[in-house]
C-alpha positions, 0 to 999 in steps of 0.5 A, a space after each residue: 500500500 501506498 500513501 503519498 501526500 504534501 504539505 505547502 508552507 507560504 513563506 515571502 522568501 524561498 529557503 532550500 529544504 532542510 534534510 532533518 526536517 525532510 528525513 523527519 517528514 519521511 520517517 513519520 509517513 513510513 511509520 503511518 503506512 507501517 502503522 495502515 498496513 498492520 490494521 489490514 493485517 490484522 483484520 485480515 487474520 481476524 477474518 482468517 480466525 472466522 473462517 476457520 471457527 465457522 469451519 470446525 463448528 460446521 464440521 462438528 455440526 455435521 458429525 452430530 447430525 450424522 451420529 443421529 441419523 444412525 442411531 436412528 437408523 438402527 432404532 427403525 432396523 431393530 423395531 422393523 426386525 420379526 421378534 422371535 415368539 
C-alpha cells in the first residue's frame, strides 16, 4: 500500500529544504503506512480466525447430525426386525 501526500508552507522568501526536517517528514509517513498496513493485517487474520471457527463448528455440526441419523437408523432396523415368539 501506498500513501503519498504534501504539505505547502507560504513563506515571502524561498529557503532550500532542510534534510532533518525532510528525513523527519519521511520517517513519520513510513511509520503511518507501517502503522495502515498492520490494521489490514490484522483484520485480515481476524477474518482468517472466522473462517476457520465457522469451519470446525460446521464440521462438528455435521458429525452430530450424522451420529443421529444412525442411531436412528438402527432404532427403525431393530423395531422393523420379526421378534422371535
Amino acid at each position: 500500500m501506498k500513501c503519498s501526500a504534501s504539505l505547502s508552507f507560504r513563506s515571502k522568501e524561498i529557503r532550500e529544504p532542510e534534510e532533518d526536517i525532510l528525513q523527519l517528514f519521511a520517517t513519520l509517513g513510513s511509520l503511518i503506512g507501517q502503522s495502515l498496513y498492520r490494521k489490514q493485517l490484522e483484520e485480515q487474520l481476524r477474518q482468517s480466525q472466522k473462517m476457520d471457527a465457522i469451519g470446525h463448528l460446521a464440521g462438528r455440526a455435521s458429525r452430530t447430525i450424522s451420529t443421529i441419523f444412525l442411531q436412528s437408523s438402527k432404532a427403525l432396523h431393530r423395531c422393523s426386525e420379526p421378534k422371535p415368539v
